[in-house]
Every structure is written in C-alpha cells, then in structure tokens.
VOBA-1610 file (N, C-alpha, C; in pm, whole numbers, padded with zeros to 5 digits, always signed):
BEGIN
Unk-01443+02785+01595Unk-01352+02670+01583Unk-01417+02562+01497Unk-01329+02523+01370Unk-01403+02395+01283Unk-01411+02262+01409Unk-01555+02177+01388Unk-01586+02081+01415Unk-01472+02004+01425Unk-01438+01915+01531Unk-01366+01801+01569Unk-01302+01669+01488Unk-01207+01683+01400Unk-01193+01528+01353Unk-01225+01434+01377Unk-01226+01417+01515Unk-01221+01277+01590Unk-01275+01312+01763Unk-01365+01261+01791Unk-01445+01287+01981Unk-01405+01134+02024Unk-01327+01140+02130Unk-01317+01017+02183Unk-01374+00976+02327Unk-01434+00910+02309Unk-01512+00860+02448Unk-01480+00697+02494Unk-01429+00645+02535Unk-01304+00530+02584Unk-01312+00466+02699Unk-01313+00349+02725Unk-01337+00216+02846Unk-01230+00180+02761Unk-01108+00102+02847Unk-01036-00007+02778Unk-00980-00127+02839Unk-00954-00267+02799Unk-00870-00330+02868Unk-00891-00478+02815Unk-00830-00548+02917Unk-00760-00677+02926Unk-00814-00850+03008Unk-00958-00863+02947Unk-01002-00973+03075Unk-01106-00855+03206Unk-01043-00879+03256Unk-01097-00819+03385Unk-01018-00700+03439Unk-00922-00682+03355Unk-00789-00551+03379Unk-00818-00476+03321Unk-00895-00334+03355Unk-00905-00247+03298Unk-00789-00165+03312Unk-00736-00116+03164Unk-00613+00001+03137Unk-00646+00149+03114Unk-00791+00137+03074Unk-00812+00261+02997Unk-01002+00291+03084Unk-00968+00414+03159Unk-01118+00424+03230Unk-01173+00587+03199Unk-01267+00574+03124Unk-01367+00736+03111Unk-01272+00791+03080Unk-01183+00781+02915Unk-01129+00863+02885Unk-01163+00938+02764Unk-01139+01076+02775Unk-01258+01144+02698Unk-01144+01274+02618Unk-01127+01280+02523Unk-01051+01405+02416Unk-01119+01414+02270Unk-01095+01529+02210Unk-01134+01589+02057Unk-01015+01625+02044Unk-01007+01574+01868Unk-00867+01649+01820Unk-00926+01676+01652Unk-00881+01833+01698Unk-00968+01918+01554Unk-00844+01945+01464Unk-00925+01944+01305Unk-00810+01969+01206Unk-00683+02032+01247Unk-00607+02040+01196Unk-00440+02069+01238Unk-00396+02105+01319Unk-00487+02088+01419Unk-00438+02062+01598Unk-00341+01894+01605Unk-00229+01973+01641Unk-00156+01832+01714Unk-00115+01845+01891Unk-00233+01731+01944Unk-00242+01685+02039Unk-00170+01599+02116Unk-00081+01622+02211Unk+00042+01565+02309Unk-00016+01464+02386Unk-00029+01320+02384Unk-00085+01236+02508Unk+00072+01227+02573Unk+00102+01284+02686Unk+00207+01222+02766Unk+00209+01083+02903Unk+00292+01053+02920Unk+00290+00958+02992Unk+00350+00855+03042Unk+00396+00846+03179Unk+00499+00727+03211Unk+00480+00618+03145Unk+00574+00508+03159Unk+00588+00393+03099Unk+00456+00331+03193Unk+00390+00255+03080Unk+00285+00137+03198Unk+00118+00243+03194Unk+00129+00379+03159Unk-00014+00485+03156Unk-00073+00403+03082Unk-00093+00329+02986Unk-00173+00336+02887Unk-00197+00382+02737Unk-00067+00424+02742Unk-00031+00507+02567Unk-00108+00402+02435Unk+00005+00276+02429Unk+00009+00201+02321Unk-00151+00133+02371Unk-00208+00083+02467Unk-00354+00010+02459Unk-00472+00169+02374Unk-00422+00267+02443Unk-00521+00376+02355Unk-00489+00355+02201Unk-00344+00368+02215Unk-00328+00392+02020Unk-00422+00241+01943Unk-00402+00162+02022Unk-00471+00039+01917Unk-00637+00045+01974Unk-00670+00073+02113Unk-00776+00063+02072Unk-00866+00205+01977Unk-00847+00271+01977Unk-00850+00412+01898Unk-00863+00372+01757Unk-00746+00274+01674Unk-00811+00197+01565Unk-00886+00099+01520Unk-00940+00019+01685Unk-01049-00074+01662Unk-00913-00218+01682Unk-00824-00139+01689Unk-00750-00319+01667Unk-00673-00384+01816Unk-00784-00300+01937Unk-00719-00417+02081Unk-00782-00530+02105Unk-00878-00605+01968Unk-00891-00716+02021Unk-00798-00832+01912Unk-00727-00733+01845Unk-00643-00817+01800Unk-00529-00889+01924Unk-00504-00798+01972Unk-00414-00848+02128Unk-00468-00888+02240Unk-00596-00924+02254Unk-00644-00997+02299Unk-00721-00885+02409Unk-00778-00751+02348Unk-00846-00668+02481Unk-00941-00642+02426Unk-01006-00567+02510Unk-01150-00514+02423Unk-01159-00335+02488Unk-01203-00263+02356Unk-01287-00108+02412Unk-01414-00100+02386Unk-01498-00001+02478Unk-01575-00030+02455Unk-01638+00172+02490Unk-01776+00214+02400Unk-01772+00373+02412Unk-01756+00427+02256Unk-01675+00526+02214Unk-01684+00571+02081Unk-01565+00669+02034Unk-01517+00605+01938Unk-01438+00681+01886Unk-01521+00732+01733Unk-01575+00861+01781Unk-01612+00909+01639Unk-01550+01006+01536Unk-01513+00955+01425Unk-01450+01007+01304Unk-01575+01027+01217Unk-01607+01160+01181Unk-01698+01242+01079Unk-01804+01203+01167Unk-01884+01153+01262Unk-01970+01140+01332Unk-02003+00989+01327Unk-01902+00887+01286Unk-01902+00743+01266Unk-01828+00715+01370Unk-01863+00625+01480Unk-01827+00542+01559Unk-01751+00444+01488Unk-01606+00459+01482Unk-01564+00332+01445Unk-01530+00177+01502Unk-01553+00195+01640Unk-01593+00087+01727Unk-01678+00020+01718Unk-01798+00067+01683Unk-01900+00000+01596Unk-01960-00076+01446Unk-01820-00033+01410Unk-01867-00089+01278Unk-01787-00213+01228Unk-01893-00269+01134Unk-01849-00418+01118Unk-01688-00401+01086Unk-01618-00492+01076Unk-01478-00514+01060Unk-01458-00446+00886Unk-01499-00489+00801Unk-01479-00456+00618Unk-01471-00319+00657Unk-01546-00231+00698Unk-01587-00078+00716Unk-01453-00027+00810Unk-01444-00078+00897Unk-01334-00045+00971Unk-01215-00066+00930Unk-01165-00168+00826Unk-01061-00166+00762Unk-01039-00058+00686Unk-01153-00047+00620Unk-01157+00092+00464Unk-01128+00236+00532Unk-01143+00228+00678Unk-01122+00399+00763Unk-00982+00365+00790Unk-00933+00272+00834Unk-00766+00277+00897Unk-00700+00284+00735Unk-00621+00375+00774Unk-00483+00405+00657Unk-00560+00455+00543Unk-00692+00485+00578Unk-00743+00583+00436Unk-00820+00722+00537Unk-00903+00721+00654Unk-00893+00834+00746Unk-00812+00868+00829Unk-00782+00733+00892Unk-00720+00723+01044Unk-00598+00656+01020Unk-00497+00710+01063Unk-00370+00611+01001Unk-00273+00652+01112Unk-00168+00517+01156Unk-00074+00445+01282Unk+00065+00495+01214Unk+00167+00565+01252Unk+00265+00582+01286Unk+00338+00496+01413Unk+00382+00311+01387Unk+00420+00253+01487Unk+00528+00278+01569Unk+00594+00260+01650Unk+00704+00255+01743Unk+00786+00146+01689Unk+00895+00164+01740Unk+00963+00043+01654Unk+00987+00030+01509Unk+01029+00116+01403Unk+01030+00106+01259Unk+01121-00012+01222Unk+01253-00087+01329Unk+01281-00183+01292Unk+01237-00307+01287Unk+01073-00322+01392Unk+01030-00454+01369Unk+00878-00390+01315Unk+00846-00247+01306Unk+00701-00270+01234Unk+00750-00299+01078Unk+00825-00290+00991Unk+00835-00310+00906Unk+00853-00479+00841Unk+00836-00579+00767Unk+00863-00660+00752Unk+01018-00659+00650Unk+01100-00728+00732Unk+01238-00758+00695Unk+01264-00831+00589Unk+01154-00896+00498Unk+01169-00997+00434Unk+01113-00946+00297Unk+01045-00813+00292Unk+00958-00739+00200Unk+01058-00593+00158Unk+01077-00617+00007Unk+01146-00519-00002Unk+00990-00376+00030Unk+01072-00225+00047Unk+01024-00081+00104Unk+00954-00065-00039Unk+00967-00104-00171Unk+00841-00113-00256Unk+00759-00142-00264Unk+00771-00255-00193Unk+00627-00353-00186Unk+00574-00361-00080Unk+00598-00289+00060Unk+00505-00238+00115Unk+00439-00113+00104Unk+00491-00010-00020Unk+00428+00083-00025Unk+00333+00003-00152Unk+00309-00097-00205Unk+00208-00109-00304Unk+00132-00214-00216Unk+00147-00326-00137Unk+00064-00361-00065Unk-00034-00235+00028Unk-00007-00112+00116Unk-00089+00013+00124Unk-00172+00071+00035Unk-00091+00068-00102Unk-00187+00134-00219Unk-00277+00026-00248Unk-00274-00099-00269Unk-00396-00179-00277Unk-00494-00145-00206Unk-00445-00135-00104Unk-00517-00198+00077Unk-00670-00086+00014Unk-00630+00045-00046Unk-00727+00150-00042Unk-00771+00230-00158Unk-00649+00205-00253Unk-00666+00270-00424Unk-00679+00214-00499Unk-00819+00237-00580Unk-00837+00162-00673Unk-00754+00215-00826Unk-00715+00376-00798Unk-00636+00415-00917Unk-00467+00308-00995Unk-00439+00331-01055Unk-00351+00217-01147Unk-00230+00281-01123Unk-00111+00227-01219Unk+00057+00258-01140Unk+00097+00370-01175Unk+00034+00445-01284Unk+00120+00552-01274Unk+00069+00655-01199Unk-00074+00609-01136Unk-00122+00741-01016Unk+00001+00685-00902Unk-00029+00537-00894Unk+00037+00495-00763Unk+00220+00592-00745Unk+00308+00576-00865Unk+00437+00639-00897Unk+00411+00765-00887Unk+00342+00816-00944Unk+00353+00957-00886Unk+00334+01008-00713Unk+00224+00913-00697Unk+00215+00961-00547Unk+00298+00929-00431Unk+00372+00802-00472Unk+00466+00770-00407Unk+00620+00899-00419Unk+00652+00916-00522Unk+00761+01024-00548Unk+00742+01129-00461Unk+00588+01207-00494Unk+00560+01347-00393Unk+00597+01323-00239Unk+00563+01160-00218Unk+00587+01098-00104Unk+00687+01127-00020Unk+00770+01048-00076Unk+00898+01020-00069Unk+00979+01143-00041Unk+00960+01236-00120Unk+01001+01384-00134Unk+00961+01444-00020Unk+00814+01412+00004Unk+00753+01494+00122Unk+00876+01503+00255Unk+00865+01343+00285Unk+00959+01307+00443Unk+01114+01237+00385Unk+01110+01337+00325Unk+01310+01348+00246Unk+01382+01234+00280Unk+01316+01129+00163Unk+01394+01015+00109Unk+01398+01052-00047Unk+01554+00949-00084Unk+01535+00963-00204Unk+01456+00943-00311Unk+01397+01046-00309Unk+01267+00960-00460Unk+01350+00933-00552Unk+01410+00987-00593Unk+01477+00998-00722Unk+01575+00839-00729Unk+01590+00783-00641Unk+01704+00688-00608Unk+01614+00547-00621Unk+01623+00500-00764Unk+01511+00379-00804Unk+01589+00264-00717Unk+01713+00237-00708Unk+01744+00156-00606Unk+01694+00148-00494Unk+01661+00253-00374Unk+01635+00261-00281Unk+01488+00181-00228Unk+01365+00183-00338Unk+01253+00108-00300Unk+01284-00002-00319Unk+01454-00118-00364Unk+01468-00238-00386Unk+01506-00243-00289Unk+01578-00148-00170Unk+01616-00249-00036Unk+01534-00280+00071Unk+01582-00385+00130Unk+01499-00426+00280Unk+01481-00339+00393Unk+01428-00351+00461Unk+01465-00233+00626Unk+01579-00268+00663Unk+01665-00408+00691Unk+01774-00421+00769Unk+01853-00312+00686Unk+01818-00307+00533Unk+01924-00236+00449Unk+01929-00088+00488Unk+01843-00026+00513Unk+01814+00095+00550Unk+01841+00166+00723Unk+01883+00292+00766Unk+01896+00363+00873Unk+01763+00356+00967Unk+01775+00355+01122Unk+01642+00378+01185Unk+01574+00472+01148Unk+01643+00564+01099Unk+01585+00718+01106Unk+01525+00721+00938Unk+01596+00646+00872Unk+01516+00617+00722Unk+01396+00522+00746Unk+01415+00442+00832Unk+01298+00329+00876Unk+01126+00433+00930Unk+01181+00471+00979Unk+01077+00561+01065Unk+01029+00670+00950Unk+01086+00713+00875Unk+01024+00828+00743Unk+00958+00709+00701Unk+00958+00602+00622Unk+00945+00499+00550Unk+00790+00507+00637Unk+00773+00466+00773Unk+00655+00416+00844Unk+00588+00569+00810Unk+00641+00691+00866Unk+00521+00792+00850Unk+00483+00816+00668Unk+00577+00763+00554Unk+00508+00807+00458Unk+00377+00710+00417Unk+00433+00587+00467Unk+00295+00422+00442Unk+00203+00533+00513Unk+00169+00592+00644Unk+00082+00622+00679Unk+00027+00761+00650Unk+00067+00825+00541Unk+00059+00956+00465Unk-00012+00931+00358Unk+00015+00796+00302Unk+00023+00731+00136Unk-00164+00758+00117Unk-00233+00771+00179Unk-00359+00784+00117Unk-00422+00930+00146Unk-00350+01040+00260Unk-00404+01172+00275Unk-00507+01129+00390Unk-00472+01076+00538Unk-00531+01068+00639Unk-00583+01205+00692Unk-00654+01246+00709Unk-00692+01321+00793Unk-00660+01361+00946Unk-00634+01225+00993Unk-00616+01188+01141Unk-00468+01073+01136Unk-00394+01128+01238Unk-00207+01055+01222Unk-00233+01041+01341Unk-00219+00895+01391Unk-00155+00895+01508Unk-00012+00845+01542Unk+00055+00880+01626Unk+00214+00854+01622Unk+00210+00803+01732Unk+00283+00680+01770Unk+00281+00646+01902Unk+00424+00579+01874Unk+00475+00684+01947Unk+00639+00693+02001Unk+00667+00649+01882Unk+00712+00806+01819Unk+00794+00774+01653Unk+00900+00820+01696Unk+00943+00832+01853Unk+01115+00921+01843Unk+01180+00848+01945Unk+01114+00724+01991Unk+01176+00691+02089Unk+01294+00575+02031Unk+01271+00553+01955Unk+01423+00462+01892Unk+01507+00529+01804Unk+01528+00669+01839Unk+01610+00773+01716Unk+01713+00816+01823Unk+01810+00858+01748Unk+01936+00969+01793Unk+01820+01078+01825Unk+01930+01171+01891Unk+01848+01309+01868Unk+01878+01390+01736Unk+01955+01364+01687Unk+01962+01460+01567Unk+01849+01387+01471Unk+01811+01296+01479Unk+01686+01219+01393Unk+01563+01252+01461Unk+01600+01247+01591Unk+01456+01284+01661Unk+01453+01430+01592Unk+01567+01519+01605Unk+01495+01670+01598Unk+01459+01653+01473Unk+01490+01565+01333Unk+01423+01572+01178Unk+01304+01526+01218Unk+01251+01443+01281Unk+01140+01374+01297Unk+01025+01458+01349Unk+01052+01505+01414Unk+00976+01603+01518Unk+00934+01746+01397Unk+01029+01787+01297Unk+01063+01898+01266Unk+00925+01853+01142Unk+00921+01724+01079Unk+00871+01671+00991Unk+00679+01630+01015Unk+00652+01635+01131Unk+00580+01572+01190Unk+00488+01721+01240Unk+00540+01817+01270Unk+00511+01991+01332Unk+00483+02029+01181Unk+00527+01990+01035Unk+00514+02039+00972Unk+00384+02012+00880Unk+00347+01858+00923Unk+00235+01804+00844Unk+00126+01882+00888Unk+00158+01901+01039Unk-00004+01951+01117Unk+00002+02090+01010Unk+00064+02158+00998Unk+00064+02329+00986Unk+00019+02355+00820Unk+00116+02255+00756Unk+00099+02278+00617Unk-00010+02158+00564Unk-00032+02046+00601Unk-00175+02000+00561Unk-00272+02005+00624Unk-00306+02031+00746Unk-00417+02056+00826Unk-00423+01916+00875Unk-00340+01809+00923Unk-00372+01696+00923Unk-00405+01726+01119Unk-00469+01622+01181Unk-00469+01615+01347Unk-00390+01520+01353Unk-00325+01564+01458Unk-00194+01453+01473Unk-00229+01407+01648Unk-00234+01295+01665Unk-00257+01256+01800Unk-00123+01184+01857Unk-00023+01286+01888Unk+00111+01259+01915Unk+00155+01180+02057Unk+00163+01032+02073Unk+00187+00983+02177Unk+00311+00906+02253Unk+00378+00999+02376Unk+00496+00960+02395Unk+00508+01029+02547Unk+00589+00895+02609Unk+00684+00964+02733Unk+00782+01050+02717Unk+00793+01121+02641Unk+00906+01247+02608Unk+00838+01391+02618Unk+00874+01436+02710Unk+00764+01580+02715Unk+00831+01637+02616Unk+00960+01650+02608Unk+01030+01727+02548Unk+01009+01742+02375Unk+00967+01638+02341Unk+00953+01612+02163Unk+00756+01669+02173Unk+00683+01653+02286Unk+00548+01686+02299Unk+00516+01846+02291Unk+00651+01877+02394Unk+00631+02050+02360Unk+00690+02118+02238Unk+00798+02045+02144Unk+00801+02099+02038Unk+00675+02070+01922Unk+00573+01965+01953Unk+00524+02008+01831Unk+00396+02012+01859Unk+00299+01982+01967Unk+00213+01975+02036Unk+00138+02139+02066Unk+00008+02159+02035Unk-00035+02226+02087Unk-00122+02270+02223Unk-00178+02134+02255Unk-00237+02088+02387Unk-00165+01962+02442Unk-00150+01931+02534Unk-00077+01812+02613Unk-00196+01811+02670Unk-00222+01645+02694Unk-00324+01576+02775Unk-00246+01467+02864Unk-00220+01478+02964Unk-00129+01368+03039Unk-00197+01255+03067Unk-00171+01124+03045Unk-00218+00980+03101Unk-00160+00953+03216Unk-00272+00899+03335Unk-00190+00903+03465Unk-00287+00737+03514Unk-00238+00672+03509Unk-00310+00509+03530Unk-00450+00470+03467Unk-00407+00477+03338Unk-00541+00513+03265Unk-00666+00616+03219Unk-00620+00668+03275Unk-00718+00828+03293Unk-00633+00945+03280Unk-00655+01028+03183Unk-00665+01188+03179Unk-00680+01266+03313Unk-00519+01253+03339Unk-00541+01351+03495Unk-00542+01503+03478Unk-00476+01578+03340Unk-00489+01709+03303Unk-00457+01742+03150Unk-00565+01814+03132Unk-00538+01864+02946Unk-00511+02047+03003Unk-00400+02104+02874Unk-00411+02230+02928Unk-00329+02246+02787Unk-00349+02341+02745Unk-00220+02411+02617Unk-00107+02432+02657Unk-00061+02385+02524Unk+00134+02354+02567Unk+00188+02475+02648Unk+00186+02598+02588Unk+00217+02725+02658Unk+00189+02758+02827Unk+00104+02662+02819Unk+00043+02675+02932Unk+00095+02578+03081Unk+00184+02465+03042Unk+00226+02363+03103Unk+00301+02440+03197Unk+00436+02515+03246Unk+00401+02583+03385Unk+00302+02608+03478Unk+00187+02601+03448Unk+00072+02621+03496Unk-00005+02452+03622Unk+00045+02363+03573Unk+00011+02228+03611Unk+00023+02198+03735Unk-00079+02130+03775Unk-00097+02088+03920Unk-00109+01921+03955Unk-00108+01939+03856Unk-00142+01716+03884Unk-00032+01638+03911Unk+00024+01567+03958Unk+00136+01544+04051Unk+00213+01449+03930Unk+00058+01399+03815Unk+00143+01291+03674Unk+00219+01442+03618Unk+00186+01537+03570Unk+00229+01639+03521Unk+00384+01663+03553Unk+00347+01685+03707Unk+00458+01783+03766Unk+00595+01688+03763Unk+00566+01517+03766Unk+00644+01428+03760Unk+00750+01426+03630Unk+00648+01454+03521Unk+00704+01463+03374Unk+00797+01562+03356Unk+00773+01696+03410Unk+00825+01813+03424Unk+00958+01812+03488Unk+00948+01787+03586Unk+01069+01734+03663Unk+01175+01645+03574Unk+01124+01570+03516Unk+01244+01478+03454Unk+01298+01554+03343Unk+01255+01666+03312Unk+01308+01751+03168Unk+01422+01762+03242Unk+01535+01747+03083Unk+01676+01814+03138Unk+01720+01961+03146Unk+01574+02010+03103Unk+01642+02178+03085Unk+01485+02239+03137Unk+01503+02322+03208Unk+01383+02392+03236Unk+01231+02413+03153Unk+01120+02404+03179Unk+01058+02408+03075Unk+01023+02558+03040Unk+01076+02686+03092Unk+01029+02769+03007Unk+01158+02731+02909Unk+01252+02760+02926Unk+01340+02737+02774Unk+01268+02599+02705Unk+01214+02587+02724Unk+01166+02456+02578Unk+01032+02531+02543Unk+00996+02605+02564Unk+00877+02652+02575Unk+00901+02741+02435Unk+01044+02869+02488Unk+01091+02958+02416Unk+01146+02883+02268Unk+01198+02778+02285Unk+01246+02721+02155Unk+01131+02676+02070Unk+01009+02622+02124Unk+00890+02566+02078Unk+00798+02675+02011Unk+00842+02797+02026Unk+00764+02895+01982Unk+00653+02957+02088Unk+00706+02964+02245Unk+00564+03043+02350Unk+00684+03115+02422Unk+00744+03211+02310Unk+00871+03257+02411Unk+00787+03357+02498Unk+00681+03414+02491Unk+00627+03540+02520Unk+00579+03459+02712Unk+00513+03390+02705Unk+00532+03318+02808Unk+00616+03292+02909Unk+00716+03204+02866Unk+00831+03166+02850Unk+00910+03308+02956Unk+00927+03362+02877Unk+00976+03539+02914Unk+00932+03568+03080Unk+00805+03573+03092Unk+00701+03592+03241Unk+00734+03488+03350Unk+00813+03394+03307Unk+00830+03263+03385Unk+00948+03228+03433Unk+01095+03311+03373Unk+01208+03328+03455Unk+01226+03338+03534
//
C-alpha cells in the first residue's frame, strides 16, 4: 500500500470545550474516506481545524496533521497558507454564502490563481477551461465567468467551489457537506463528480457529511464521529457489519436498506450475502 497523504493525530476545541478528543485517521492517495456524523459530532471543527484555520473562529488544535511528513499545525502561518489550496484544499458547505456575491466567478478564480501561481494568463486560461470542462460548466460560455453567484444555480455554485479547490492539482480534497444544500438530482451529479476525481486523479478525498447515503456511494472506508471521537472505522462494504450504537443510529435513518445502497455503490457481491 503507497504511503499515506495525510496521518492525522487531533485534540480540538473551544476555550475550555473540547469538540475534538484523540482523534486519529490516514487517508492514502485515491482513497476517499467517509467521516459520518450526527449534527453537533464535530464534522465542520475537524474540517477547519485539519487546515490550521480553527483559530480563525476562535478554537484551537493541537497534535498533527501531517501532509508529506510536515505537520501543518506547526508551521508558521506564510507556510501554511502556501499548503492550503495548493496541497490541501476545502470544498465549503454552503456554495451560496462561501462564495462572495459581490465578486464576479472570474475573479475568484484569478484571486486562487494568484493566491499560488506564479505562471501568467494564458497558463491561467487554459487551466481554467480544462477546469471548467472537468466539473461540466460552460467553458466555452465567456459570459458565464461575468456573472455573480446570485446569478448562477446552487448546483452551478457548488461545481464553481469544487473547481476553486481543484484550480492548483491538490493532492488532498476535503468536502465538508458539498450535498447538503442540493436537490437530489444535483446531489447524484455531485457525488458522481467527486467518486470520479478519487479514481481518475488519484486525489484523497476526505468526504464529510451526515448523509450515509452520498458516503456509501463514493466512500471507500467510513469512519463515524460520535461526540468527538472516532467510535468506528470499517470499509464501506463492510458497514452491515457495525456495532457502535453512532453507526447503527446512522443506518437506521437510511430510507432504503443498506445492502441495496451497497449493491448500487458497487459491493453488490456483499450486498447479495446480506438479504
């Protein structure tokens, strides 16, 4: 098995409120990894502290998140900027307020290309097009980088956020709840788009959401958050198998049995033994 993208070793929290206690995962090249979890686990304090940025909200982590064998918890702030959105890069929740409403969708894809490329506009135009193309917006449609987000669909909003966080060839994606403000017919593009980065670029995707259901389509291991702590990691195929009462809770709320999501997800062989 290739070496680990990313080893996480994790204390987190708030003052004297700890959210996040001895939490410990690896997520290796084009493994995409399921954090599940009720509302209130701890999802969104991991996703920011994971990029170094919970003391922007006023928390602190403390332990190691190592990318290539660099603790990025440790390192001065300049250094830690130059790894987010050029190793490690945020897929936010919310594409109608992570985006700024007041900035046309061009000019936050060239404020990103600053943030990390020193190459000039016609690398920047080209890479934006392959972009664009990649998570099927119109490249071709020179109007389209003149409108605002209000101007644009949720489900165009949300491609828009995963290509900013594509725009430099991350290694490491984290998504924290990219489907929870979609239809489902956007969720299933989203999901479909997101299963495809892991497979065809080798990217690690650290996929985080209360939806088991979007976790077992693209997820290869599920790690459940249960009041801060990792109450069970086990492979997706394997989730019939679960004993932890955060697990069995999640399970339960599916609307359709989980071997059929299992069988649609690709572990029909499983799936099959479990009728």
């Amino acid at each position: 098995m290739r070496p680990p993208l990313m080893q996480v070793r994790l204390n987190a929290g708030f003052g004297k409120r700890p959210v996040l206690t001895n939490l410990e995962f690896d997520l290796c090249p084009g493994e995409a990894l399921g954090l599940a979890g009720a509302s209130g686990a701890g999802k969104t304090t991991l996703a920011m502290a994971l990029l170094g940025l919970l003391p922007w909200r006023g928390g602190e982590a403390s332990g190691e998140v190592l990318i290539n064998g660099v603790n990025l918890l440790a390192l001065p702030a300049a250094e830690a900027r130059r790894l987010r959105g050029n190793v490690i890069a945020l897929v936010p929740q919310s594409p109608m307020t992570a985006l700024n409403p007041a900035l046309s969708l061009g000019a936050h894809f060239q404020a990103a290309w600053r943030a990390h490329a020193s190459a000039g506009r016609a690398d920047f135009d080209l890479r934006l097009r392959e972009l664009l193309d990649e998570v099927q917006l119109p490249a071709e449609d020179a109007g389209f980088l003149r409108r605002k987000p209000p101007q644009i669909s949720v489900g165009q909003a949300q491609r828009v956020l995963i290509a900013l966080a594509l725009l430099h060839h991350p290694g490491i994606l984290i998504a924290d709840e990219p489907t929870s403000a979609l239809d489902p017919v956007t969720q299933a593009e989203i999901v479909r788009l997101l299963r495809q980065l892991t497979r065809d670029r080798g990217v690690g995707l650290l996929y985080i959401s209360h939806d088991l259901m979007s976790v077992l389509q693209i997820c290869h291991r599920i790690a459940v958050l249960d009041a801060g702590a990792i109450a069970e990691t086990l492979p997706a195929a394997q989730l019939p198998l679960a004993r932890h009462p955060a697990t069995l809770s999640l399970i339960g709320a599916l609307p359709v049995p989980v071997a059929t999501l299992l069988a649609h997800a690709g572990c029909s062989n499983l799936a099959a033994t479990l009728r």
